[in-house]
ZAMARGU-4260 file (C-alpha; in steps of 0.2 Angstrom, whole numbers, plus 5000, padded with zeros to 4 digits):
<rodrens>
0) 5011/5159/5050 | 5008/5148/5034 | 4989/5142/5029 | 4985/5125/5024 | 4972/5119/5016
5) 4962/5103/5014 | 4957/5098/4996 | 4949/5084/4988 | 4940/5077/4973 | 4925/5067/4978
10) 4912/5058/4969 | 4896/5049/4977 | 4906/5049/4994 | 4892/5053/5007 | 4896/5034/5016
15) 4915/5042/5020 | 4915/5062/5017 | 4909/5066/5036 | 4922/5055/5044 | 4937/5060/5035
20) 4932/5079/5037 | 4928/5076/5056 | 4946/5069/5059 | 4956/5081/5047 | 4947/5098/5049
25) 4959/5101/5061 | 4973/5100/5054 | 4968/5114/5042 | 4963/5133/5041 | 4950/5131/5024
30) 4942/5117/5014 | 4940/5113/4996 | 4930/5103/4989 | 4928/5098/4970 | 4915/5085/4966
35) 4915/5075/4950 | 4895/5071/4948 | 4890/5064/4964 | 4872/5061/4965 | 4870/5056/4982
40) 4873/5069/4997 | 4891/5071/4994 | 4891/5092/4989 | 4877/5093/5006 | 4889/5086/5018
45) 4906/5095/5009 | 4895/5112/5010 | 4888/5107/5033 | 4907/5105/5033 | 4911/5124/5029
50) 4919/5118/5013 | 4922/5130/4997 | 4912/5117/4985 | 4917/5115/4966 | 4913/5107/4950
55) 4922/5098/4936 | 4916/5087/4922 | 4925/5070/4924 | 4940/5067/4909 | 4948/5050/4915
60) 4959/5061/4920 | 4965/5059/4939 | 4978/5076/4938 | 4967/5087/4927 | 4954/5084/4942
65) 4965/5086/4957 | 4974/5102/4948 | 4958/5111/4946 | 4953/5109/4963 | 4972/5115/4970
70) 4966/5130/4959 | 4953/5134/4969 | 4963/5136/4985 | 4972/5152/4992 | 4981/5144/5004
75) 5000/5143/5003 | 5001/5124/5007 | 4988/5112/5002 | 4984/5094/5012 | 4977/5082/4996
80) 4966/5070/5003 | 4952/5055/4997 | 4939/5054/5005 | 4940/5036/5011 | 4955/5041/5020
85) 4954/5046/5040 | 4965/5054/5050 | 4973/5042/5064 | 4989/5051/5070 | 4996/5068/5069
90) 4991/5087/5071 | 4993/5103/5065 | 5004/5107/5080 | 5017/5093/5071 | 5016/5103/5054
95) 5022/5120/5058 | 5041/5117/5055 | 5037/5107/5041 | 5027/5123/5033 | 5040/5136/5035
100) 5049/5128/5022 | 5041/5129/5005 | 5052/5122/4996 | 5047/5105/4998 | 5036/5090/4999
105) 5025/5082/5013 | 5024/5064/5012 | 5009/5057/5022 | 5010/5039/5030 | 4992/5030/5024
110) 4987/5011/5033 | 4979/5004/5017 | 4966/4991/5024 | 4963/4975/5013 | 4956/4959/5014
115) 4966/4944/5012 | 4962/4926/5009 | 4967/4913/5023 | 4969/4894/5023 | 4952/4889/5025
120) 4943/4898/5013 | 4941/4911/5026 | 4948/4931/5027 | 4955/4941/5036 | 4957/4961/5038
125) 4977/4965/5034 | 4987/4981/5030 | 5002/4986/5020 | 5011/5006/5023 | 5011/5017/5011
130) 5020/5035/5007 | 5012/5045/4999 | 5015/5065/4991 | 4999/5075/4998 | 5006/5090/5006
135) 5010/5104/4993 | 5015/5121/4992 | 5004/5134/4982 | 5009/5131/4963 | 5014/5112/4965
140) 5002/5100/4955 | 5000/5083/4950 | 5004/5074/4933 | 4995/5057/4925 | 4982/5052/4921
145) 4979/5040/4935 | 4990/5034/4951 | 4996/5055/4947 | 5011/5061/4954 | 5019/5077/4962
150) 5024/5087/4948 | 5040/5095/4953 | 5059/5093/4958 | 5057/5098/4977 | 5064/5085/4989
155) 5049/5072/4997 | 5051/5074/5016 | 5039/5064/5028 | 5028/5073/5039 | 5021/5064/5057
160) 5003/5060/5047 | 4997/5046/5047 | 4977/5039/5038 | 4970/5024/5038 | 4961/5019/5022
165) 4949/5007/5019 | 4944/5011/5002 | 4951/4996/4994 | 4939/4985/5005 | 4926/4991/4994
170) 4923/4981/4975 | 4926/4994/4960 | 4942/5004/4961 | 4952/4991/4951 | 4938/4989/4939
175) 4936/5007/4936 | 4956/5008/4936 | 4962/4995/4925 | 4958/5002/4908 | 4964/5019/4911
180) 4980/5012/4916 | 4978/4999/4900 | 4977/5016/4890 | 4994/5023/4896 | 5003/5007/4897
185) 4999/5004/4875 | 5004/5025/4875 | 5020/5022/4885 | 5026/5003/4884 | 5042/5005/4893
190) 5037/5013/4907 | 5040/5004/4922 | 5029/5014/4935 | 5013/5011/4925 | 5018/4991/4921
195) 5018/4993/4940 | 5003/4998/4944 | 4994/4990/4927 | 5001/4975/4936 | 4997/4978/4955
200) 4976/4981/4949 | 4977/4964/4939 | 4984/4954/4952 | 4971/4964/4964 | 4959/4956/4953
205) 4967/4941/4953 | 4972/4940/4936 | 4989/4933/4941 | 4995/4928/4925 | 4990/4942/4917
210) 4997/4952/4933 | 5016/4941/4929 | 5014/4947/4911 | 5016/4966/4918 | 5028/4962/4933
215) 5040/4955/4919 | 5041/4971/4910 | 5041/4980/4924 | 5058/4972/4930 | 5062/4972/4914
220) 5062/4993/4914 | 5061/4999/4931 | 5079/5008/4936 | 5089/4999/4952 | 5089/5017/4959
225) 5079/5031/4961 | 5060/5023/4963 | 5050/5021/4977 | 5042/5006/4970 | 5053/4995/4965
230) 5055/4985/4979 | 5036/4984/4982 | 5035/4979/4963 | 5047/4964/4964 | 5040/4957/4981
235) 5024/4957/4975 | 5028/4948/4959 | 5036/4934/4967 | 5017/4931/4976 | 5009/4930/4959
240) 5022/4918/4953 | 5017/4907/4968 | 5000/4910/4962 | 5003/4902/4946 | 5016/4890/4952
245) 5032/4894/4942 | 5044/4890/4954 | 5059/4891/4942 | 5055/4908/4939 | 5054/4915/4958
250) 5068/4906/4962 | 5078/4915/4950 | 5071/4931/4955 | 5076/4927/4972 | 5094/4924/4968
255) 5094/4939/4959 | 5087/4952/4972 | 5092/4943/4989 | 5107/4957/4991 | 5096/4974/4987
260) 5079/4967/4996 | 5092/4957/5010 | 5082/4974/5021 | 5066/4971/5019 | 5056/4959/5028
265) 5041/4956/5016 | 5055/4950/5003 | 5061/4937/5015 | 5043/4934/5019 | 5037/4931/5003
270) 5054/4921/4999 | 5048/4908/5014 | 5031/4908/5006 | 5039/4902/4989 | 5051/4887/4997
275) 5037/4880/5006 | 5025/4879/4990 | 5040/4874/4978 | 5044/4861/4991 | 5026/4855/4992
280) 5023/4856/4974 | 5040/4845/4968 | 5049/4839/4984 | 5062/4829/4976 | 5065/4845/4966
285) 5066/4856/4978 | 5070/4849/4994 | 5087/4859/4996 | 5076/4875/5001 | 5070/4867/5015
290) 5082/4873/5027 | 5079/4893/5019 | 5061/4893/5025 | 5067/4894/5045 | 5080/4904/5040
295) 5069/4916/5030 | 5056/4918/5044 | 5070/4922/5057 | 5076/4934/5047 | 5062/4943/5046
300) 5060/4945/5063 | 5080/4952/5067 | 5073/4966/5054 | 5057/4970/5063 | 5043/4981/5055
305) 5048/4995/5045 | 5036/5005/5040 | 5045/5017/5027 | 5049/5001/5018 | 5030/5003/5012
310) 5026/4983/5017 | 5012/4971/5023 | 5010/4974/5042 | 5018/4960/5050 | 5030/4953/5039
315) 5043/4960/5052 | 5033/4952/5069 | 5017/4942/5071 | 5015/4934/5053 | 5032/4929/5053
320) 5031/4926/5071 | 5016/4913/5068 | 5022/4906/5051 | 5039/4899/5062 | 5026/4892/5075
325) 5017/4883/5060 | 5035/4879/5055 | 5040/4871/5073 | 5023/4863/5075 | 5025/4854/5058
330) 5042/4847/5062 | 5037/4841/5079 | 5046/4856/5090 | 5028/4860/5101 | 5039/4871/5112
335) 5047/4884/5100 | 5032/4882/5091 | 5021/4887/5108 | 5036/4901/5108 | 5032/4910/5092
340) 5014/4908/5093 | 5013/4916/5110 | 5023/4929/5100 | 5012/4934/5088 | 4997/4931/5098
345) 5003/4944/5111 | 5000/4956/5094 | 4982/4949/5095 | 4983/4939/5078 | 4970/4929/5079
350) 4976/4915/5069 | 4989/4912/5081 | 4978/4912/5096 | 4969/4899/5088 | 4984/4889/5085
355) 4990/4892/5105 | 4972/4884/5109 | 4975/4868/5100 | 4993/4864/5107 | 4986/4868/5124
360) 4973/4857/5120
</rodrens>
């Protein structure tokens, strides 16, 4: 029977170590451990935990780090994890076919928790799914400097994993982020996966026209085929254009990408997003989008949520859901309005429970 490993790079952790090696340990025959110059209790708890614990001198350098720690482990599969990550679904029992084949590569489904702005001033906890390359065979490592990834030609497969991660709902990543990624953007200019994510951090930050700057390139490079992030990439663009208001420029972008995103909801999500504010923002301009609002909405309930499509929980049920009740309560329709809130308050969305209240007075 193959052996698996656990492996991670940590630094200052002790807030998440214990909950993310109580959930996984499980899942896994050793531990390793490699910490980057913690000075809280980080190595204490790795060491309680039964962990094999290392050091390395930071680089910048997020693949020189995670291969020396996959150095250190004699398994013949190893599980890559962070340490703000947390086992939600899955067991070692749901592995064991995976791991007869070596010749391949786990993809673990992550939950990434965030916090996003609400009308109101208010905000709200939200998620989007994510695929990510963490299960490896012995001798498989990791390339780049920053958002690294698998360094070998073996086929991705997805394994019944699935993490939450809340790491994001913590100030700092982006900071401590964005001028590594500054650095490999000015050494590789065309290279669409870091305008990507050079892009993704700014608009984290909300640097949106710095952000639209980036996501230009990035469309400008990144191949119709054969990336994972594409499609994340452009739907994500089109919400910093609504940002800075440039209407014309979504609205092409739109045109443009309505056939190759017509699957994904988020697309026809954001796309709803876009016609409303263009609408607000310049009526007598653009007015004829009024009917594509509904449309987009319905639309993205006939696709439902997809969570390989790596998008915002929701966009496929109780956001689009509540933003058609919005819609009908707008234009006077109280009962299909009452209909779709009910909808997306039967998936406990809060805002739409709300919403129920009021028509129900």
């Amino acid at each position: 029977m193959s052996t698996l490993a656990i492996v991670m790079i940590v630094k200052n952790e002790e807030e998440n170590l214990s909950r993310c090696l109580k959930q996984a340990a499980g899942l896994a025959d050793k531990l390793y451990i490699t910490d980057t110059g913690s000075t809280d209790r980080t190595r204490e708890i790795a060491a309680a935990y039964g962990a094999v614990v290392t050091e390395y001198v930071w680089n910048q350098d997020f693949a020189a780090a995670r291969n020396f720690a996959l150095s250190q482990s004699d398994c013949d599969w190893n599980l890559m994890l962070d340490a703000d990550e947390y086992l939600a679904e899955g067991s070692r029992r749901d592995l064991e076919e995976f791991l007869k084949n070596p010749k391949q590569i786990g993809a673990i489904e992550l939950k990434n928790y965030y916090m996003e702005d609400m009308p109101g001033g208010r905000q709200e906890m939200a998620y989007t799914y994510l695929y990510v390359s963490r299960l490896l065979p012995k001798g498989v490592g990791f390339a780049g400097r920053i958002h690294e990834q698998v360094d070998t030609a073996f086929p991705l497969v997805p394994v019944p994993l699935l993490f939450g991660h809340d790491g994001y709902l913590k100030r700092g990543k982006a900071e401590r982020n964005l001028p590594i990624l500054l650095e490999e953007v000015e050494r590789a200019p065309e290279d669409s996966y870091f305008l990507y994510q050079a892009a993704e951090t700014l608009r984290g930050l909300k640097r949106y026209q710095e952000a639209c700057g980036y996501y230009e390139r990035f469309y400008t490079h990144v191949p119709r085929q054969g990336t994972g992030y594409r499609a994340n990439g452009i739907i994500n663009y089109l919400y910093a254009l609504i940002e800075i208001q440039d209407w014309n420029t979504g609205l092409k972008l739109i045109e443009k990408e309505q056939e190759g995103l017509g699957a994904y909801a988020d697309f026809h999500f954001v796309c709803g997003i876009l016609f409303m504010r263009a609408i607000l923002a310049d009526t007598g301009k653009y007015i004829a989008y009024l009917p594509r609002i509904e449309q987009s909405y319905l639309r993205c309930l006939e696709i439902g949520e997809v969570p390989t499509n790596q998008g915002v929980g929701g966009t496929g049920s109780f956001r689009a859901a509540y933003n058609l009740g919005t819609w009908y309560e707008v234009a006077g329709d109280l009962e299909r309005a009452g209909k779709y809130y009910q909808r997306a308050a039967n998936e406990q969305y809060q805002p739409a429970i709300e919403r129920l209240a009021v028509l129900k007075g």
